[in-house]
C-alpha positions in Angstrom: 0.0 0.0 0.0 1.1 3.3 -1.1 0.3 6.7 1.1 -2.1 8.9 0.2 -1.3 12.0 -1.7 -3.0 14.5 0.2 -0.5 17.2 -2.0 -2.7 19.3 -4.8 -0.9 19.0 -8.4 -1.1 22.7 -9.8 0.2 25.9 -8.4 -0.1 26.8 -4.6 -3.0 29.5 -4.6 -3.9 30.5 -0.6 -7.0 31.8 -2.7 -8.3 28.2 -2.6 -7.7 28.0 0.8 -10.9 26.8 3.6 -11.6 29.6 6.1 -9.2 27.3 8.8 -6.5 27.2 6.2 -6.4 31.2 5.4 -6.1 31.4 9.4 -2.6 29.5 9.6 -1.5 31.0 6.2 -2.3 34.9 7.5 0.0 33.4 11.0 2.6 32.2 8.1 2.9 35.4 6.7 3.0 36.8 10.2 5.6 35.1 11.1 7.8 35.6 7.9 6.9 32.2 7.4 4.8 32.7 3.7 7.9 32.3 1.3 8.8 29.1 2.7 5.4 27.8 2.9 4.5 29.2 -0.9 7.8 27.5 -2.4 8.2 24.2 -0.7 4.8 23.4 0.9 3.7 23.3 4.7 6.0 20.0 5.1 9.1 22.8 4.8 8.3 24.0 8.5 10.2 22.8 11.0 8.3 21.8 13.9 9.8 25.1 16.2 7.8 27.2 13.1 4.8 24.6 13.0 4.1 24.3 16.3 4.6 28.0 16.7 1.8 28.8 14.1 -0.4 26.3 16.0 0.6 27.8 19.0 -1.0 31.4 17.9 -4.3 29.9 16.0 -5.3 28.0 19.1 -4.4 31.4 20.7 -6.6 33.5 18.0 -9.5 30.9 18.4 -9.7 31.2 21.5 -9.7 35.4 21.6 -12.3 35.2 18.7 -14.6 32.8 21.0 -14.3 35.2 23.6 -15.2 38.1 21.6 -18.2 36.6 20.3 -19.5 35.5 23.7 -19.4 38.9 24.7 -21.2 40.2 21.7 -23.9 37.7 22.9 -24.1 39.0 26.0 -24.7 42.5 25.2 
């Protein structure tokens, strides 16, 4: 058995990206990270710079749940 090829053929377009997927790719660029990303793929990052983008979404989620609650609440 072979593994899966979860890797688009075609250009890298953060266009096409899912509204999770423009999240981490906005951190990317945050972090200087976009270059890399855009030329090699997300399989480039070390796991200092991956777990560093995870790091921040979890961290962005949970300030965007927060804001919302309080929106609800007023």
């Amino acid at each position: 058995m072979g593994k899966s090829k979860t890797k688009k053929s075609g250009p890298f377009d953060p266009k096409d990206f899912s509204p999770e997927e423009q999240l981490k790719f906005e951190i990317a660029q945050e972090l200087g990270l976009d270059g890399k990303v855009m030329e090699n793929g997300w399989r480039s990052l070390t796991a200092k710079e991956s777990g560093k983008i995870g790091g921040l979404i979890t961290k962005r989620k949970r300030e965007m749940k927060a804001e919302a609650l309080k929106a609800e609440e007023s």
